[in-house]
N, C-alpha and C positions, 0 to 999 in steps of 0.2 A: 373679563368678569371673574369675580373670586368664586373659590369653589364653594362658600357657602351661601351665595346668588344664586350658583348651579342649583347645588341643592333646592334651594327655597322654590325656585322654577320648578324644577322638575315634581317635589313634592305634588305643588298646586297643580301642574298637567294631571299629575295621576289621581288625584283627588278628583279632578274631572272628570277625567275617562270615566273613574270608577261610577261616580253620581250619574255620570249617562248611562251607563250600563246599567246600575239598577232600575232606573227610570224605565228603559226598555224593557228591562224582563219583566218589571208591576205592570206596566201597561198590557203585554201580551199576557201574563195571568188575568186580568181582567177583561182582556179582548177574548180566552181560551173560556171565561167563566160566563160571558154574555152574547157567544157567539151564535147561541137559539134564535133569541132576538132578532138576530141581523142574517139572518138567511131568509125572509121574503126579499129584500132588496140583491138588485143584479148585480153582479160579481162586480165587475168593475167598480161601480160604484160604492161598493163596503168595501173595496179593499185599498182603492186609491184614499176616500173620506178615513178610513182606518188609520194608512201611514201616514197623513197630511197632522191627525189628529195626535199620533204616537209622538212624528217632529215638534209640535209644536207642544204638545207636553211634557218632552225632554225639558226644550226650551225655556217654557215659562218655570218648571221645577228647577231648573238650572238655577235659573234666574233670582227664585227664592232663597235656594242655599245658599248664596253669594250673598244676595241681601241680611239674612242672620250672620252672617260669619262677619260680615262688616268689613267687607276689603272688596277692592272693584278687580283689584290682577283676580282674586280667585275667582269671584262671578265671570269673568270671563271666558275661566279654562274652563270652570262646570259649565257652560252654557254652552263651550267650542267641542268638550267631550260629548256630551249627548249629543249635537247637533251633526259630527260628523259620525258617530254611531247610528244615529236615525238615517241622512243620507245614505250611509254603505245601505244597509238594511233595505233603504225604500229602492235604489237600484238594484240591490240583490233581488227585491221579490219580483219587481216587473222582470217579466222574461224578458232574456236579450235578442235581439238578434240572429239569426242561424249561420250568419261566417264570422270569421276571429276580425276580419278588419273594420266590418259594423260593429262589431262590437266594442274593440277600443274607442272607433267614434263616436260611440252610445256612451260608454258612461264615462272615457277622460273627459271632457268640458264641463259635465256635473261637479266631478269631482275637484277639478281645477276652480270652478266658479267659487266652488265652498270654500275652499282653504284660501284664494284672494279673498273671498270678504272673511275670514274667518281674522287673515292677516293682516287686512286692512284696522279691520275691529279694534284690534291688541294694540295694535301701533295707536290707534286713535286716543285708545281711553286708558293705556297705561302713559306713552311718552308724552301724548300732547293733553294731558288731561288738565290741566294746571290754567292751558291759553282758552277752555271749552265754557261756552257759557250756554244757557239752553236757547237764546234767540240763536248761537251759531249750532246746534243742534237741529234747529230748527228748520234752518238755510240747509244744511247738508240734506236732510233726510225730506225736505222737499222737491232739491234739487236730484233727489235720487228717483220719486215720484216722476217728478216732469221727465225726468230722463226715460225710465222705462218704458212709461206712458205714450210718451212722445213719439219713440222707437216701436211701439207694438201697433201706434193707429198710422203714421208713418209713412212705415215701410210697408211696397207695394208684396214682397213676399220674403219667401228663401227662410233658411236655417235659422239664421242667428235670430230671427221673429218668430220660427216655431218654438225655439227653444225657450225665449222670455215669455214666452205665452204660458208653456208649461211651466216654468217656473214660477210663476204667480202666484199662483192658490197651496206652492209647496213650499219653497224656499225665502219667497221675498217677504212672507206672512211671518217667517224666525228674524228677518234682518226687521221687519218693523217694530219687533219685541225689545231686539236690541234698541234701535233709536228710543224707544219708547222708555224703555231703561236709564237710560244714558240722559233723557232729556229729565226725568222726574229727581235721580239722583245728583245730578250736576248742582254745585253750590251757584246758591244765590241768595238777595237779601229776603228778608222775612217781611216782603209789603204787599200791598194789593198790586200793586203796580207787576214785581217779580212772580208774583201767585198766577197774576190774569197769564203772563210770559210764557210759564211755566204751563198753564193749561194749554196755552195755544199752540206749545212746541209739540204738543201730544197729539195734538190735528196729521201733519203729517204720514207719522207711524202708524196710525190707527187707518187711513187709507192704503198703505202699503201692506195690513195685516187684512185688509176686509174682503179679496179674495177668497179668501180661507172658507168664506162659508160659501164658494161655488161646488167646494169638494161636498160638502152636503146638499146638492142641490139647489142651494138658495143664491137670489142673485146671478143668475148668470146671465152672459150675453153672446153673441154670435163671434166668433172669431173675425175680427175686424180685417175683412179683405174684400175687394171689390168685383165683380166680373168683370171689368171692362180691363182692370189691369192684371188680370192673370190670363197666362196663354201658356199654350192651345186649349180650343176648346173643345168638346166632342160631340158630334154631331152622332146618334146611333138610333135604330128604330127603337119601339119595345121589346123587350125582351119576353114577353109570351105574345100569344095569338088572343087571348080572354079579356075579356075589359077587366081593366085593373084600377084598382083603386087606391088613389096615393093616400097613406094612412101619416109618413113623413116625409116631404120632399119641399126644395123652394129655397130661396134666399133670405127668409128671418128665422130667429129661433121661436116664434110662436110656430109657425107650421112648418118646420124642421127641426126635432131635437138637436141630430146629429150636428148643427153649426155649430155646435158648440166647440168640437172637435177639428181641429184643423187639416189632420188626412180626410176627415168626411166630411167637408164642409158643405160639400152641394149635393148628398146622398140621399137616395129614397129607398124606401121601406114600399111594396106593393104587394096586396090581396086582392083577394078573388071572392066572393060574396058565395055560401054566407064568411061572415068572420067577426071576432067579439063575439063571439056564441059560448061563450063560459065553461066549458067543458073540456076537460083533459085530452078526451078521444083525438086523435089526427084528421081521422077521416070525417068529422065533421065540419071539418074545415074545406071550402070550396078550393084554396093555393093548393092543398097536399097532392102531390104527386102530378101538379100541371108540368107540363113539358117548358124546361128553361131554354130559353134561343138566343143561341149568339147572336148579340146585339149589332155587329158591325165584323169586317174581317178582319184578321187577326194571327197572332200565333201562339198558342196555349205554351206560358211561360209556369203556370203551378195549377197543378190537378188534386185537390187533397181530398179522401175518401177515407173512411172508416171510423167517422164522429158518429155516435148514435144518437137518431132521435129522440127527442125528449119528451114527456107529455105536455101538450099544450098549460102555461102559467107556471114552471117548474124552470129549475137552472141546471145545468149544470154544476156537480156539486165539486168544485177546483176551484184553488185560489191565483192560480195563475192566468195570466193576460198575455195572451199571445195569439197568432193569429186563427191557430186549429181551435182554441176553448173561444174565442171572440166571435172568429167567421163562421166555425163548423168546418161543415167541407164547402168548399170554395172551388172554384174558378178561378184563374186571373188571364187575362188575353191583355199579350200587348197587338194595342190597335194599330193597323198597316198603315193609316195616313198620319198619324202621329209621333208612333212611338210611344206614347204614354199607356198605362195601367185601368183596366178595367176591373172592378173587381164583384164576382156576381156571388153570393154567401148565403148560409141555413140552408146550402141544398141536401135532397135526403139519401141516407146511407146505400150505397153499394147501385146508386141510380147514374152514376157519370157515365159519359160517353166517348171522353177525348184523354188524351194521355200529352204530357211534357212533349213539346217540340212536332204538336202538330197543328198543320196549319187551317183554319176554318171560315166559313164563308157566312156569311148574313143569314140570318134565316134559322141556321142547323141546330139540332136540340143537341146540348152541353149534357142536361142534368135532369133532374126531375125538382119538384119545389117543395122542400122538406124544413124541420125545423132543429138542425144540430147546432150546437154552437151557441150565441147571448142570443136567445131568440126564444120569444113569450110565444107564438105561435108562429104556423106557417105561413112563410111569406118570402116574397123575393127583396134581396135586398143588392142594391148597386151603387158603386161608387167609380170616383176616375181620380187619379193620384197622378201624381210625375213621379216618384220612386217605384222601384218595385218592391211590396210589402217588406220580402224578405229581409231588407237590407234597413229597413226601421222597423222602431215597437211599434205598438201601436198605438198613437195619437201623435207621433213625430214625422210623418210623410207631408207632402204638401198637397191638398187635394184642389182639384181644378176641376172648372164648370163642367158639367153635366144638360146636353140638351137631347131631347125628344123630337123629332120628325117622323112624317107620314103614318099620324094618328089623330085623332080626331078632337085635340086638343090644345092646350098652349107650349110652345117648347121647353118649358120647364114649371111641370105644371105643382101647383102649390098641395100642400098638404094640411094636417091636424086634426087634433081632439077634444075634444069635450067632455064634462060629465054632466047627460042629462039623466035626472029621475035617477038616481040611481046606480047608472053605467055611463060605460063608455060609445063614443058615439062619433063615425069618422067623417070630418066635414073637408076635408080633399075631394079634388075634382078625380071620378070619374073617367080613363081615357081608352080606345083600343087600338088595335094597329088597322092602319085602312091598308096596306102595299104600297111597294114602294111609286112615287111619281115617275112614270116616262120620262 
């Protein structure tokens, strides 16, 4: 290559980078200037909806400047600079992991995923752009659909499914911008016939980009796994002595938010009556300070204490995601017939019982039932993973069934909400613990 190809490249690289970086830093003055706004909503979700929104408006601004500039090599570097500037950025802000070798596994594959499609991109629509027509546009970026899709309902579990899960509503939402690009500017004749083509190569992209509005809550659906193909399952009493009340628990996302989530796919949320009682105070909440009980035997693998309680309908005010601002203070027990991850969260400050590496029996109180952590008020809340937290962020573990015995209910008993008249209104079953069966 001559050295004034060098040049011309490298020009248009830095013209990119550059364009992504302003992009980025307009965006966070405007996220710094409307961030009033966005503090009723729960942390995670303003902050994951935030970067999903920051990438994909690198993106589509990329996309623009390339579009006036009238050449497809520079749209591509301004689209590849913001894109991999948002990337680092949206890894940088999710906490990583707490050892060095989760963490190369947390964020190399992101980052490798990027720069393969980044250089798949380049390759496509600078070399082969001449042989591109939008019906073959069309084929490609369909075939990218059936592919992922295909791959996420699928596969019965593991990694490489949690990972295209999360990537959906973040990453595959910029690849659909691209095809979307790629299909509307590819030449072709000026008929009905190439117009309708042309509309239709947009179908595609426009389902690889429609994710995106899971990050704002809209659209979601339960993370597509089964209970009959995931193993082991956990078999554990309830965790208090009180009739409890599943507010979210079960196998849809009507009466489990948490499906949506892959480490909490089969997770409950449990109070103590009264609760939805509107008021800050703690103690008028019937959970605060009920006694947590290990649910089955075990060996206290993480003890975390010193999150403070919150007022009830308040957040924590952190933009980090990780498991002390998520869970609070927490529990985790690996379970003695498994081996798998227990994990009991929102307990209240300075109430633990057990320390790292000891061992506990059914029955015994952990904690007390507090509200630190992503938590609108107090309540217990439980899940069961095959990782143990530490070793993934959070939404990247793989979570596994969850069941309930010897109580007076179904073994995995359903949950949700409603708003009647006004308020909230909790239509879960009701359950308590009866003892164990002889």
């Amino acid at each position: 290559m001559q050295a004034s190809a060098w040049r011309r490249w490298g020009f248009m690289l830095g013209y990119g980078i550059g364009a992504g970086f302003l992009v980025v830093v307009g965006m966070f003055v405007l996220v710094g200037l409307w961030r009033p706004l966005l503090e009723p909503w729960p942390t995670g979700v303003r902050i994951r909806g935030l970067l999903c929104a920051l990438a994909t408006s690198a993106f589509l601004v990329g996309a623009l400047i390339g579009r006036l500039q009238n050449g497809l090599r520079r749209l591509v570097f301004v689209t590849a600079g913001g894109t991999v500037l948002t990337l680092f950025l949206l890894l940088r802000a999710t906490a990583p992991p707490q050892n060095a070798t989760a963490l190369v596994a947390y964020r190399m594959p992101g980052m490798l995923i990027a720069l393969a499609g980044l250089l798949a991109g380049t390759t496509v629509t600078v070399w082969l752009r001449p042989r591109l027509t939008a019906e073959r546009v069309a084929l490609l970026s369909a075939g990218v659909v059936a592919a992922v899709w295909g791959l996420v309902w699928g596969l019965d579990g593991g990694d490489f499914k949690i990972w295209l899960w999360n990537l959906l509503p973040t990453v595959f939402p910029m690849v659909g911008v691209l095809f979307g690009v790629l299909a509307w500017r590819t030449p072709t004749q000026y008929t009905k016939a190439a117009r309708a083509i042309r509309a239709i190569a947009l179908v595609p992209p426009l389902l690889l980009s429609a994710p995106f509005a899971w990050t704002m809550g809209v659209g979601r659906m339960a993370y597509p796994a089964a209970i009959e193909a995931l193993h082991p399952h956990a078999w554990v009493r309830l965790p208090a002595d009180e009739p409890l009340t599943v507010v979210w628990g079960g196998d849809t996302l009507e009466a489990n938010y948490h499906a949506f989530s892959a480490d909490q796919r089969w997770a409950y949320d449990l109070v103590i009556a009264p609760f939805f009682v509107g008021v800050a105070a703690l103690d008028a909440y019937g959970c605060w300070g009920v006694p947590v009980l290990a649910p089955a035997d075990g060996v206290v693998v993480a003890a975390h204490d010193g999150e403070p309680d919150h007022p009830a309908g308040q957040f924590p005010a952190t933009d980090e995601i990780r498991n002390e601002t998520v869970f609070g203070n927490h529990v985790v027990l690996q379970l003695a017939e498994t081996g798998t991850f227990l994990v009991l969260a929102h307990l209240q400050a300075g109430s633990l019982r057990v320390q790292v590496g000891e061992t506990v029996h059914e029955g015994e109180p952990l904690a007390a039932c507090g509200n630190s952590g992503h938590s609108s008020e107090p309540h217990i809340h439980i899940h069961h993973q095959r990782q143990p937290p530490w070793e993934r962020p959070v939404g990247f573990a793989e979570g596994l069934p969850l069941f309930f015995r010897d109580h007076d209910g179904p073994p995995m008993p359903s949950g949700g909400v409603r708003h009647v008249e006004g308020r909230w209104v909790a239509v879960g079953a009701t359950v308590r613990h009866a003892g164990r069966a002889p």
